[in-house]
PDB file of N, CA, C and O in Angstrom, chain B, residues numbered from 101:
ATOM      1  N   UNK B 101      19.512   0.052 -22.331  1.00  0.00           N
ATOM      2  CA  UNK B 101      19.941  -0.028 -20.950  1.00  0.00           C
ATOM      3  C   UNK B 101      21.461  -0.098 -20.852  1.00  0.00           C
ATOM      4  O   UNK B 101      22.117   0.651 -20.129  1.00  0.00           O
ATOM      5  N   UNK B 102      21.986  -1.070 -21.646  1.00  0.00           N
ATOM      6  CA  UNK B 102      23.633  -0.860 -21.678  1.00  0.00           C
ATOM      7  C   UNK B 102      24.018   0.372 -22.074  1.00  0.00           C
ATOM      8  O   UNK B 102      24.964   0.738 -21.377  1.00  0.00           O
ATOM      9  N   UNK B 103      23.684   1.232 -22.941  1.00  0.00           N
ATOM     10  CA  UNK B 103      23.965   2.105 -23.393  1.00  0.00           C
ATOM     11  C   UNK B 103      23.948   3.180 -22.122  1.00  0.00           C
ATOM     12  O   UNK B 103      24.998   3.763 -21.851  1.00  0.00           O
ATOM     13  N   UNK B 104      22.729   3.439 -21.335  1.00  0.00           N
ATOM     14  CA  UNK B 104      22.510   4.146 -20.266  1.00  0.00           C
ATOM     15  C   UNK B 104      23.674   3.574 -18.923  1.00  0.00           C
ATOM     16  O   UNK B 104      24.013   4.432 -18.109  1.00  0.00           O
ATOM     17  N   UNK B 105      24.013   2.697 -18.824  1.00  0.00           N
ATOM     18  CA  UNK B 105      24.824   1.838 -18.185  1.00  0.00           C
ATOM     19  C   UNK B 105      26.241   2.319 -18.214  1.00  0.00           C
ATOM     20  O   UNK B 105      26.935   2.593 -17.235  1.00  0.00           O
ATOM     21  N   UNK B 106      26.591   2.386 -19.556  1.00  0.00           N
ATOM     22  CA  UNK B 106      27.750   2.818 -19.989  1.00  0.00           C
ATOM     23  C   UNK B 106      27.706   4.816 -20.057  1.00  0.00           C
ATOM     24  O   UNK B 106      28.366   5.842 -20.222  1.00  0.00           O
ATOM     25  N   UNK B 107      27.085   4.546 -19.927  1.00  0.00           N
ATOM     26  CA  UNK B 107      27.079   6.636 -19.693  1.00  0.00           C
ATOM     27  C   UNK B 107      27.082   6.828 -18.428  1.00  0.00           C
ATOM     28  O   UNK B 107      27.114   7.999 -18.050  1.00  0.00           O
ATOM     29  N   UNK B 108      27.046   5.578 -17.268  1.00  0.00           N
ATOM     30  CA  UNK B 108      26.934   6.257 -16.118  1.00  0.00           C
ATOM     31  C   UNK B 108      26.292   6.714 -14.951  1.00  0.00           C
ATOM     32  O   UNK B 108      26.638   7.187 -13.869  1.00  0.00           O
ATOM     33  N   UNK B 109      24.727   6.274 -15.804  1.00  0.00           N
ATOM     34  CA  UNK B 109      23.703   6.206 -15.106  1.00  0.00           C
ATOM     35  C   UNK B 109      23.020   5.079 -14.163  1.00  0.00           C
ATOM     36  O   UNK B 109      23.092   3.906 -14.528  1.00  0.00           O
ATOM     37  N   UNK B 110      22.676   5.253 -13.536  1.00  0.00           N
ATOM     38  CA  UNK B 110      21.869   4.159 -12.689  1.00  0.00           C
ATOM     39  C   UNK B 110      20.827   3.782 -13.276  1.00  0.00           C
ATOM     40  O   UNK B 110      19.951   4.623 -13.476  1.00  0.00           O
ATOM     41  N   UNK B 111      20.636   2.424 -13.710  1.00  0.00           N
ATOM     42  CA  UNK B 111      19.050   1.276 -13.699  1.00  0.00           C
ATOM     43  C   UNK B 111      18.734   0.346 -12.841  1.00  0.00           C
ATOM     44  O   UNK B 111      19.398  -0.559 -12.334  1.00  0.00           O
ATOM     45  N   UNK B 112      17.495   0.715 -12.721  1.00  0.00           N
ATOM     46  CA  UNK B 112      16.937   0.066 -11.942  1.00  0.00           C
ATOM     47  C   UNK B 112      16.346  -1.203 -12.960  1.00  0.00           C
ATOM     48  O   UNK B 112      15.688  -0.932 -13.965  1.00  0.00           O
ATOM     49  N   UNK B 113      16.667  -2.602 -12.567  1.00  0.00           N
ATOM     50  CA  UNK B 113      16.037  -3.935 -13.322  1.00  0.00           C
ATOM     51  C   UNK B 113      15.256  -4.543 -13.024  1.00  0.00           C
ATOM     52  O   UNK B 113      15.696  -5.670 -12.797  1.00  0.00           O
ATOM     53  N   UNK B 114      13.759  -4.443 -12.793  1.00  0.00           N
ATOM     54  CA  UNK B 114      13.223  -5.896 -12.076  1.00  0.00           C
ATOM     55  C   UNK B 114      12.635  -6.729 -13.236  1.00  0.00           C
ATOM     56  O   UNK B 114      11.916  -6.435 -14.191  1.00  0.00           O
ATOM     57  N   UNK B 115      13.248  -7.966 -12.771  1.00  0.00           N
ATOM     58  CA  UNK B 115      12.313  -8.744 -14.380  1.00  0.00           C
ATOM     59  C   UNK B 115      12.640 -10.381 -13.065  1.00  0.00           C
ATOM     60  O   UNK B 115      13.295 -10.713 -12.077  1.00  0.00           O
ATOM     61  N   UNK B 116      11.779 -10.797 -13.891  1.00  0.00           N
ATOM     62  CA  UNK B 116      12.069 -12.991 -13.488  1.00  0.00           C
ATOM     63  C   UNK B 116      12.872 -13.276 -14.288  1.00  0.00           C
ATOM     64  O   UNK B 116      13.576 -14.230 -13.958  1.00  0.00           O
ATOM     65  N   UNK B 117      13.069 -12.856 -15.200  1.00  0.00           N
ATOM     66  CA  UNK B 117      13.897 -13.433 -15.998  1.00  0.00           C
ATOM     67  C   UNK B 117      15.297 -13.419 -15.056  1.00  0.00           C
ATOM     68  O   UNK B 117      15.827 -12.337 -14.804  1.00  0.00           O
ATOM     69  N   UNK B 118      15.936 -14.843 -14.487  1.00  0.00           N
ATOM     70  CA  UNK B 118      16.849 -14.546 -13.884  1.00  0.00           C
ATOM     71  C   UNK B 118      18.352 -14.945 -14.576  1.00  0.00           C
ATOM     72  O   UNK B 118      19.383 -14.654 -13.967  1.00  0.00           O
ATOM     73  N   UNK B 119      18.387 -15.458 -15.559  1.00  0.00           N
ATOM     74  CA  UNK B 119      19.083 -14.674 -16.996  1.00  0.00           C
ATOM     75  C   UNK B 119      19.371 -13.703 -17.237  1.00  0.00           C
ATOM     76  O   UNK B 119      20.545 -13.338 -17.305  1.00  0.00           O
ATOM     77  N   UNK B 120      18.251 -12.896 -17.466  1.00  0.00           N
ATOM     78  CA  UNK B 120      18.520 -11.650 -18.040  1.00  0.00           C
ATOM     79  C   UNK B 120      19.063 -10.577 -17.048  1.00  0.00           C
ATOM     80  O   UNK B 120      19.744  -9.626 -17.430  1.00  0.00           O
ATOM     81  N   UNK B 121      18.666 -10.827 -15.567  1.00  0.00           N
ATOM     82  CA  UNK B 121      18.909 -10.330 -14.696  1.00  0.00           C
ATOM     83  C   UNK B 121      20.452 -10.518 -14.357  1.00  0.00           C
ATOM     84  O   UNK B 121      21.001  -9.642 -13.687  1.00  0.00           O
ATOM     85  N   UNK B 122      21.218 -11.687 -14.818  1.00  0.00           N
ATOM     86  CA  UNK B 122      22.112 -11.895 -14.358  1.00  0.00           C
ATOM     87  C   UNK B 122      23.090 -11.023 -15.687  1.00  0.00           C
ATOM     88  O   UNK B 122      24.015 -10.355 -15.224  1.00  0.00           O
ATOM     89  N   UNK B 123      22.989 -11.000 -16.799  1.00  0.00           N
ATOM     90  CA  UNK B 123      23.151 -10.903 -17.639  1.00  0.00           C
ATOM     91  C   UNK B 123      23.706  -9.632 -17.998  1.00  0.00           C
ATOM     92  O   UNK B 123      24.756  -9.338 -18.570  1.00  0.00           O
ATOM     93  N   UNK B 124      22.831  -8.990 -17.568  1.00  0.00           N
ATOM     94  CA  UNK B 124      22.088  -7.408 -17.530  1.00  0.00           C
ATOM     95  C   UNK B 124      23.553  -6.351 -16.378  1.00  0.00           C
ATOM     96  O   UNK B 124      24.252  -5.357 -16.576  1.00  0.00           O
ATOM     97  N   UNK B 125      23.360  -7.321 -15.255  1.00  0.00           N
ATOM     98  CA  UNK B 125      23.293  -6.283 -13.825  1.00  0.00           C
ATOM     99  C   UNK B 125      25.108  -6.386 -13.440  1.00  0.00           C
ATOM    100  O   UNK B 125      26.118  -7.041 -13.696  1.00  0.00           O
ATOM    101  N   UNK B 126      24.724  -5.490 -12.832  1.00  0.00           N
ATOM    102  CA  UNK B 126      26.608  -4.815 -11.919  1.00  0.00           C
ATOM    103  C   UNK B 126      26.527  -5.528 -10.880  1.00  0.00           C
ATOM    104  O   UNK B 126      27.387  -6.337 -10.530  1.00  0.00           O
ATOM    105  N   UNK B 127      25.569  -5.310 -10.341  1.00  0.00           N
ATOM    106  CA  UNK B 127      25.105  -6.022  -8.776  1.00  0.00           C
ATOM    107  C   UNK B 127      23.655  -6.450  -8.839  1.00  0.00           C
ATOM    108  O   UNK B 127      22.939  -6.049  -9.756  1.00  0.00           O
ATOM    109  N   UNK B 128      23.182  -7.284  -7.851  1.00  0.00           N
ATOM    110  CA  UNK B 128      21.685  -7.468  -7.798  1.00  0.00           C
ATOM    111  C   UNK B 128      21.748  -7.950  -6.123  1.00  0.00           C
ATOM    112  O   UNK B 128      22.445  -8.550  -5.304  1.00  0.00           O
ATOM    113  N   UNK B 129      20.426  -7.180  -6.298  1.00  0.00           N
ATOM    114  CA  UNK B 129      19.535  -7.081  -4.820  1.00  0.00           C
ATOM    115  C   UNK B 129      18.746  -7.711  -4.799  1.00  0.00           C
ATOM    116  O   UNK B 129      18.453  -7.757  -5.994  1.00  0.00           O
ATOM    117  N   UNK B 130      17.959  -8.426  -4.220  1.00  0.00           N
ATOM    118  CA  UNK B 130      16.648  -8.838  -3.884  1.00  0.00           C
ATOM    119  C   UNK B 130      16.105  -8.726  -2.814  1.00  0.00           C
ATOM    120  O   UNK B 130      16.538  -8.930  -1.680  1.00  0.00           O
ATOM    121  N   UNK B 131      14.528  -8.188  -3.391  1.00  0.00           N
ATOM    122  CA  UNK B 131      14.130  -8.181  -1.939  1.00  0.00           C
ATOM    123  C   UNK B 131      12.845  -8.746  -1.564  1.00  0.00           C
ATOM    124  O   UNK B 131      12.279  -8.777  -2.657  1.00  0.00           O
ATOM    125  N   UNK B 132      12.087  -9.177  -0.781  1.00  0.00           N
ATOM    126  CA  UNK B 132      11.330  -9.828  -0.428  1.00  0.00           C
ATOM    127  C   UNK B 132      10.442  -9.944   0.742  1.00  0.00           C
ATOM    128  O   UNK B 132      10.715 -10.302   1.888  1.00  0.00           O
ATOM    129  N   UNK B 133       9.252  -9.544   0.189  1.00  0.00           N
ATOM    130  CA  UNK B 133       8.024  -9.103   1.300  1.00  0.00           C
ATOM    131  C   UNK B 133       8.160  -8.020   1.896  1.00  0.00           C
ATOM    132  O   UNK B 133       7.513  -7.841   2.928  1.00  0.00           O
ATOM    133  N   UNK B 134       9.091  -6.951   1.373  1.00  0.00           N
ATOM    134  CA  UNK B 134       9.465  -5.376   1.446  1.00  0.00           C
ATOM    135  C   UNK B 134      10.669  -5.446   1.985  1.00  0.00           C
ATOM    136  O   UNK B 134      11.058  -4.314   2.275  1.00  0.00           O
ATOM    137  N   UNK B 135      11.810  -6.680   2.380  1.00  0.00           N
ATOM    138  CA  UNK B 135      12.658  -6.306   2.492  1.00  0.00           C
ATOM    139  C   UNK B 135      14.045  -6.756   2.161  1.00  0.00           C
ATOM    140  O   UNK B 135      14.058  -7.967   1.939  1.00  0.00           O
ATOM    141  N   UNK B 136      15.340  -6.126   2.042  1.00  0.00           N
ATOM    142  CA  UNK B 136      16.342  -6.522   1.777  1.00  0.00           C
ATOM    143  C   UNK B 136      16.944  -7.474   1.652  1.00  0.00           C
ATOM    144  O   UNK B 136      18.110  -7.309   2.010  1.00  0.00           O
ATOM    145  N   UNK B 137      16.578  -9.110   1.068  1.00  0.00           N
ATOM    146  CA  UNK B 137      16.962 -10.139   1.788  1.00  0.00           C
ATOM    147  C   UNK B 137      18.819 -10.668   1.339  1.00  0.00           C
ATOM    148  O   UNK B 137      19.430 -11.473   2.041  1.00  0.00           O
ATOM    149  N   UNK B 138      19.333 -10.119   0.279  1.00  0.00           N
ATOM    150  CA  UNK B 138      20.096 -10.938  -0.085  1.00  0.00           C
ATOM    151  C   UNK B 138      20.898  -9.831  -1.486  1.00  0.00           C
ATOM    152  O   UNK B 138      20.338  -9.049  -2.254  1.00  0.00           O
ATOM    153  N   UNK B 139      22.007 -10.108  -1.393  1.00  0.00           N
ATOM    154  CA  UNK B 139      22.840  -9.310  -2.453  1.00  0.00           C
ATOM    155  C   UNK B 139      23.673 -10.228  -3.059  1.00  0.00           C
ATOM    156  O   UNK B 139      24.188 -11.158  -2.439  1.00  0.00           O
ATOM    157  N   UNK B 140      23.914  -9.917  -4.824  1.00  0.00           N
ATOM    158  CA  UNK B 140      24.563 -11.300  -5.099  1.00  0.00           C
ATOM    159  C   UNK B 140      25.515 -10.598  -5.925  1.00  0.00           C
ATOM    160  O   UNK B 140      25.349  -9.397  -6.141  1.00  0.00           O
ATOM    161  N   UNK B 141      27.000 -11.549  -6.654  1.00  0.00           N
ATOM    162  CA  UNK B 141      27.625 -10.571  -7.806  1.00  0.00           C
ATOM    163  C   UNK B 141      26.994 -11.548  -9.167  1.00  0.00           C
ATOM    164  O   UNK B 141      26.836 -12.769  -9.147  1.00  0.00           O
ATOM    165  N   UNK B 142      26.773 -10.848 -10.025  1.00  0.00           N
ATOM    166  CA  UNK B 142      26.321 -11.502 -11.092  1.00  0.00           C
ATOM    167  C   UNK B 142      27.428 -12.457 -11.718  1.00  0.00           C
ATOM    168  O   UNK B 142      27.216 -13.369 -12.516  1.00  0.00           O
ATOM    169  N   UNK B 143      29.002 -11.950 -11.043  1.00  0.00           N
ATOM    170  CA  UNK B 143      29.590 -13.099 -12.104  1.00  0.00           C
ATOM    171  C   UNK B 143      29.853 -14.297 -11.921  1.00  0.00           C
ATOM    172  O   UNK B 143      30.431 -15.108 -12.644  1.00  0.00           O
ATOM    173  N   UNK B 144      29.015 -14.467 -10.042  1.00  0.00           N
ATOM    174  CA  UNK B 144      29.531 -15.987  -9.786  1.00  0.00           C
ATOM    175  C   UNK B 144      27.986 -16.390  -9.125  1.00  0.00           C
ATOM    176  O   UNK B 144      28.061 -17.435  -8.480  1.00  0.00           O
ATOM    177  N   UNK B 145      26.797 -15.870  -9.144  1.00  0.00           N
ATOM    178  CA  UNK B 145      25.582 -16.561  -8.898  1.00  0.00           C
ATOM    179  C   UNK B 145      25.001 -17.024  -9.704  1.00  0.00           C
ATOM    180  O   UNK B 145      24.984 -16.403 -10.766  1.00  0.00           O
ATOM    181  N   UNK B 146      24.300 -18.224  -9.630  1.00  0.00           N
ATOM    182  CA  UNK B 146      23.452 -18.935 -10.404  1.00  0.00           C
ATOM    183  C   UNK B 146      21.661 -18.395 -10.232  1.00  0.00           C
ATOM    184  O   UNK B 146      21.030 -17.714  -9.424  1.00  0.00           O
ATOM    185  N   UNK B 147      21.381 -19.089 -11.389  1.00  0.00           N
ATOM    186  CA  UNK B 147      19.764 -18.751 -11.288  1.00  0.00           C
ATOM    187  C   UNK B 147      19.250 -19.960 -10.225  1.00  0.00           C
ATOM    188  O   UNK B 147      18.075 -19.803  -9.894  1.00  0.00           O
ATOM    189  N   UNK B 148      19.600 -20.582  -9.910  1.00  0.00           N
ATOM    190  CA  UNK B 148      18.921 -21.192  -9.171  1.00  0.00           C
ATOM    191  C   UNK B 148      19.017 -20.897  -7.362  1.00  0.00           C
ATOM    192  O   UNK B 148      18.135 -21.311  -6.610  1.00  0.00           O
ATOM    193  N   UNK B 149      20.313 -20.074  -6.836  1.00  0.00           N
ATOM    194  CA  UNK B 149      20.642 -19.265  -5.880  1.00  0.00           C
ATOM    195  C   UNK B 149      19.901 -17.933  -6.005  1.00  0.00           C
ATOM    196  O   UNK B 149      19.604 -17.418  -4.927  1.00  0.00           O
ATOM    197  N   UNK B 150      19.541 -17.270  -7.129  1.00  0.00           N
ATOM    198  CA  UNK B 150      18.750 -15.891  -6.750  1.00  0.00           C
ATOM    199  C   UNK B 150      17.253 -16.811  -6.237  1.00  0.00           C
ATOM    200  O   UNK B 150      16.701 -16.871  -5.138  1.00  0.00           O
ATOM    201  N   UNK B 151      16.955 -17.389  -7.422  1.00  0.00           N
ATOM    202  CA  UNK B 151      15.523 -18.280  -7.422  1.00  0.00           C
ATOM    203  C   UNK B 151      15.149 -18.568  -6.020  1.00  0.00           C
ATOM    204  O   UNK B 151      14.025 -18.396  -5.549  1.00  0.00           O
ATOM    205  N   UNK B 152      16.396 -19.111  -5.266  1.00  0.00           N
ATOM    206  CA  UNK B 152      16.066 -19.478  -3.759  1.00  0.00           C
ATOM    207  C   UNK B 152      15.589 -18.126  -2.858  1.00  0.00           C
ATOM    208  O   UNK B 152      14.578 -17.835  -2.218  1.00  0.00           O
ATOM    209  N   UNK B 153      16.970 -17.412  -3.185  1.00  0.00           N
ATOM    210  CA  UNK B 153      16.790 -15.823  -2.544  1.00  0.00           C
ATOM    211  C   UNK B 153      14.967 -15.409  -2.715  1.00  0.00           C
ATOM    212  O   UNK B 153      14.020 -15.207  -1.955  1.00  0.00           O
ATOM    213  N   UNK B 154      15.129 -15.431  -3.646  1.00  0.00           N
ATOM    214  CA  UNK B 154      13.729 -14.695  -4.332  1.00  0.00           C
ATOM    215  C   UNK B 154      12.134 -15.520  -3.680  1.00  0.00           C
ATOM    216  O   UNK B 154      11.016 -15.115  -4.000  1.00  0.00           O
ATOM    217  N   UNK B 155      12.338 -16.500  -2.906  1.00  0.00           N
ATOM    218  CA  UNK B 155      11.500 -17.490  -2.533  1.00  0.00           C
ATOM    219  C   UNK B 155      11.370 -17.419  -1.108  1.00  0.00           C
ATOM    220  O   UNK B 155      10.415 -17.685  -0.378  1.00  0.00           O
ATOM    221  N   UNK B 156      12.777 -16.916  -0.808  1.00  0.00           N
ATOM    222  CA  UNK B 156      12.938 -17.380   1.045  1.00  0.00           C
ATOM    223  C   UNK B 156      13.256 -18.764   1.263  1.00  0.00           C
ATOM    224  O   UNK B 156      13.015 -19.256   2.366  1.00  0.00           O
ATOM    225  N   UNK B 157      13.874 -19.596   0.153  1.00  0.00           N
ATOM    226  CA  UNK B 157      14.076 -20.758   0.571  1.00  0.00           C
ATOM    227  C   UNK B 157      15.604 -20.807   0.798  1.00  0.00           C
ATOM    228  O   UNK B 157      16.027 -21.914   1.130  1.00  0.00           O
ATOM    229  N   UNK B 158      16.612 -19.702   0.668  1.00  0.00           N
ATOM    230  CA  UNK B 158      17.831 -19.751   0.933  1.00  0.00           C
ATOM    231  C   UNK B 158      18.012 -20.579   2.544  1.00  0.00           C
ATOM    232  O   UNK B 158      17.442 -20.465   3.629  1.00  0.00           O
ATOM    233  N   UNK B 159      19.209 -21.504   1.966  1.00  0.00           N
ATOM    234  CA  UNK B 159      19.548 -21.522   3.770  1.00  0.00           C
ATOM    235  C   UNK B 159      20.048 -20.536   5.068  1.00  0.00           C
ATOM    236  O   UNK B 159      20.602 -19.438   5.037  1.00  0.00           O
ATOM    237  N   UNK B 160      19.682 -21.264   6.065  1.00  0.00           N
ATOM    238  CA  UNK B 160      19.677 -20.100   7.352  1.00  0.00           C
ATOM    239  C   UNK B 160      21.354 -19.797   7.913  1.00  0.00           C
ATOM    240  O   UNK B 160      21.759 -19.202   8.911  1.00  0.00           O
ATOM    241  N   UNK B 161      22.186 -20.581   6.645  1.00  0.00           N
ATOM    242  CA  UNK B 161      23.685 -20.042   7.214  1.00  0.00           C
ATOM    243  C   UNK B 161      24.371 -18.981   6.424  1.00  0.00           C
ATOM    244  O   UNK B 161      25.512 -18.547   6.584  1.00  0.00           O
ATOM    245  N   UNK B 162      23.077 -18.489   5.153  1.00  0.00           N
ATOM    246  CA  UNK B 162      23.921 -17.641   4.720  1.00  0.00           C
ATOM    247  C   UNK B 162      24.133 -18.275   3.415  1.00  0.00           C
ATOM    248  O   UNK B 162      25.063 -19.081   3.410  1.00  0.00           O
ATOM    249  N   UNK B 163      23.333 -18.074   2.000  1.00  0.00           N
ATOM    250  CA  UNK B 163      23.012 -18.607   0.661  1.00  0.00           C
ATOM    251  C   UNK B 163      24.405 -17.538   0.192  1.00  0.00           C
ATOM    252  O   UNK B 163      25.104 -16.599   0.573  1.00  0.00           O
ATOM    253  N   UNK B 164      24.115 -18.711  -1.163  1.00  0.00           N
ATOM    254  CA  UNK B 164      25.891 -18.353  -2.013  1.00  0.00           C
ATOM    255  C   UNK B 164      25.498 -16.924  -2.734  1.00  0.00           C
ATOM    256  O   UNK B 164      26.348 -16.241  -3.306  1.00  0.00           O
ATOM    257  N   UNK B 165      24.116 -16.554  -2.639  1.00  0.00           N
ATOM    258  CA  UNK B 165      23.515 -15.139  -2.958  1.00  0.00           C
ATOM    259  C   UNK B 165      24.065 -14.139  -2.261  1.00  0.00           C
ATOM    260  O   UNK B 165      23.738 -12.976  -2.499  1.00  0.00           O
ATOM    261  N   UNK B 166      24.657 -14.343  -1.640  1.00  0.00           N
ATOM    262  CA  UNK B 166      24.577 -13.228  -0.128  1.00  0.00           C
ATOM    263  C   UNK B 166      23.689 -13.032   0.566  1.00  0.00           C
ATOM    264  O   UNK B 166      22.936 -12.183   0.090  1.00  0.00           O
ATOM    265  N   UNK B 167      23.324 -13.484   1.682  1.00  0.00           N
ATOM    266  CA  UNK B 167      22.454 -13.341   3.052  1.00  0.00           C
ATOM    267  C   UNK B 167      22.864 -11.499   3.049  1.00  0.00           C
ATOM    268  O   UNK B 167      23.849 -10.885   2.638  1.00  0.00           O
ATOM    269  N   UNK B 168      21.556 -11.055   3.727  1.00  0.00           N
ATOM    270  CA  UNK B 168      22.160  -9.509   3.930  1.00  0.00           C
ATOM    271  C   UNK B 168      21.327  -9.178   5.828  1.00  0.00           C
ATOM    272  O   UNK B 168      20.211  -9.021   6.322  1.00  0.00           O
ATOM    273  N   UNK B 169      22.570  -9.226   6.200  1.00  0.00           N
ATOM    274  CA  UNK B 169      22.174  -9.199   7.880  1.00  0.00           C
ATOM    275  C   UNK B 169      21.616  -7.980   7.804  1.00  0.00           C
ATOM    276  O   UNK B 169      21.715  -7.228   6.835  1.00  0.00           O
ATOM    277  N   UNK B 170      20.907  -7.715   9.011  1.00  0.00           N
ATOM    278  CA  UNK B 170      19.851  -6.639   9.294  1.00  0.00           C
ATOM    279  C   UNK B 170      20.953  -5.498  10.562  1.00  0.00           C
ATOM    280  O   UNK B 170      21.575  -5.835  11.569  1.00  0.00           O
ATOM    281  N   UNK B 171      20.785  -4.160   9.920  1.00  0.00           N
ATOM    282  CA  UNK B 171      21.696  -3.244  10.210  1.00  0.00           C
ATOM    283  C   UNK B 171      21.275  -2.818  11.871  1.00  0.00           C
ATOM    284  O   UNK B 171      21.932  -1.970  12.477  1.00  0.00           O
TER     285      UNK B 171
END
């Protein structure tokens, strides 16, 4: 995947592992119950901020994940 990464290409990641996810990724999305909920940068979110994202338990002012308002 790094290798594909580094050539340029786009991957797509879904795993729980939110480690590896963080680890792994340029950016991360999450989404939840089909939709967009939250965008984060991997170099300053924690697993326990996607974990929320990923739950719907983020708070309603806008989680350190990135809240992603509806267009």
């Amino acid at each position: 995947m790094r290798q594909a990464r580094h050539d340029g290409l786009a991957v797509l990641l879904i795993s729980a592992d939110l480690d590896e996810l963080i680890g792994l990724s340029d950016t991360i999305r999450v989404m939840l119950r089909g939709r967009l909920v939250s965008e984060a940068d991997p170099a300053t979110v924690t697993p326990e901020e996607l974990g929320s994202a990923m739950t719907g338990a983020g708070d309603s002012d806008g989680d350190a994940a990135g809240e992603v308002e509806d267009a």
